[in-house]
N, C-alpha and C positions, 0 to 999 in steps of 0.2 A: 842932319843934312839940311842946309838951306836952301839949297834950290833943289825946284823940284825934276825929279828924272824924267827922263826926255825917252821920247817911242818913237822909234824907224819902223816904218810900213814899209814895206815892200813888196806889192802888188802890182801888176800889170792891166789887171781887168778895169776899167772905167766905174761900170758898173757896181761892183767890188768896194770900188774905193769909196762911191758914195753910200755907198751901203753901209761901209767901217766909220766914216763921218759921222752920221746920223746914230750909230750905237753908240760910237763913244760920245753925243752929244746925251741922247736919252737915257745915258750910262750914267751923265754929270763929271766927266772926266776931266781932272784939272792939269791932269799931264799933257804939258806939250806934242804936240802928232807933229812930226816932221814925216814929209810920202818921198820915194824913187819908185820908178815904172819899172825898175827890170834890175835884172844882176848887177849890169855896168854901173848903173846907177849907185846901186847901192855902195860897191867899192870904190868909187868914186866918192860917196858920201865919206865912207868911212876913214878912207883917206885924206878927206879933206880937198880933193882938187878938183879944178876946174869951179863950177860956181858953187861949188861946196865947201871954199879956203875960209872964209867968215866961220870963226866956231863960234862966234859970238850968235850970230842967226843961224847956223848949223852943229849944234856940239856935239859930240861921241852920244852916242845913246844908252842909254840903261838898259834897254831891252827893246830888242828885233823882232819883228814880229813879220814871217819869211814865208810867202809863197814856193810854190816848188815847182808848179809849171808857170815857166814862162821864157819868154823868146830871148833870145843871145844867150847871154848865163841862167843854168836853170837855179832855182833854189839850193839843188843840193852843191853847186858848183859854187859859192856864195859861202853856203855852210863849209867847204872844204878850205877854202879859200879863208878864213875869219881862225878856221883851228890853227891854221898855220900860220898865224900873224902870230909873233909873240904878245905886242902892245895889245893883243884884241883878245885874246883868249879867255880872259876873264868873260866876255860879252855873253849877257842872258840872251838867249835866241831862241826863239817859241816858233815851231813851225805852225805857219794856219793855213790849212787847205782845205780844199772841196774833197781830194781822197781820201780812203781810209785803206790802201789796200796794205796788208800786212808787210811787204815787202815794201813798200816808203817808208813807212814807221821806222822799222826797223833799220833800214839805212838810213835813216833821220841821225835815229842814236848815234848808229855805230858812228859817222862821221860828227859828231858831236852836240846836239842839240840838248837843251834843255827840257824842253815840252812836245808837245805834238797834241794840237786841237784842230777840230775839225770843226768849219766853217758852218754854221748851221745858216736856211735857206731865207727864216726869215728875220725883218728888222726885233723882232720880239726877242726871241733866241739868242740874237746875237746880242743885244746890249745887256741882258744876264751875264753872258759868257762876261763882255767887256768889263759890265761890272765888277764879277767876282775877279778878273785880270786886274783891275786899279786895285781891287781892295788888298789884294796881295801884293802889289809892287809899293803900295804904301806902308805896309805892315814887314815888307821884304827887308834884311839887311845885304846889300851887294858890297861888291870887293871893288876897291878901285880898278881901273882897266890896265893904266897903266904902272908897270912895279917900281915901286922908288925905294925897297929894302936896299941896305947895303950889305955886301958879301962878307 
């Protein structure tokens, strides 16, 4: 693979966002971070519109990485939304929150997610996690997103 895979953040918190910055800088993260603040965002990204048509400065991502509380579309509304694309379905989608309650998790899965990490409090914690997250999307083989088999 010559370029390298691209990470959608999707977080609404400020706070948050600089927080995920700074680990994947201490992390040494040579993957592209493209951020959206909320659901719309995100599908908007994914779709390409509005100031998201450039896939040259926004392209499909390798892997999401999905709050679950947040205003307008919540995360899981996002995650339901992404199963139900065909072109998208392939998409790695790691949910990262601050919950852990049994009943997110598990509707994480059920509506399709790939991972489920929880957002540890501090800068420390978190660029391990982020860490070991690069070193595995480096080491990952993914599927193209969109199918070009012929029937």
């Amino acid at each position: 693979m010559s370029e390298l895979p691209t990470i959608l953040l999707v977080e609404d918190s400020e706070n948050d966002l600089l927080l995920m910055r700074s680990a994947f800088k201490k992390a040494g993260s040579v993957f592209p971070l493209r951020e959206v603040r909320n659901g719309e965002e995100a599908i908007a990204y994914l779709k390409g519109e509005g100031p998201y048509q450039d896939r040259t400065a926004f392209p499909l991502p390798t892997v999401m990485l999905l709050d679950l509380n947040m205003p307008r579309l919540d995360g899981f509304d996002v995650l339901f939304w992404v199963r139900n694309q065909p072109l998208l379905k392939r998409l790695t989608i790691i949910i990262l929150s601050a919950s852990l309650h049994g009943d997110d998790v598990a509707h994480a899965f059920d509506l399709g997610a790939n991972s489920f990490l929880v957002k540890p409090t501090n800068l420390e914690a978190l660029a391990a996690m982020i860490r070991s997250l690069c070193d595995w999307i480096r080491i990952n083989h993914f599927p193209p997103l969109l199918e070009t088999r012929e029937e």
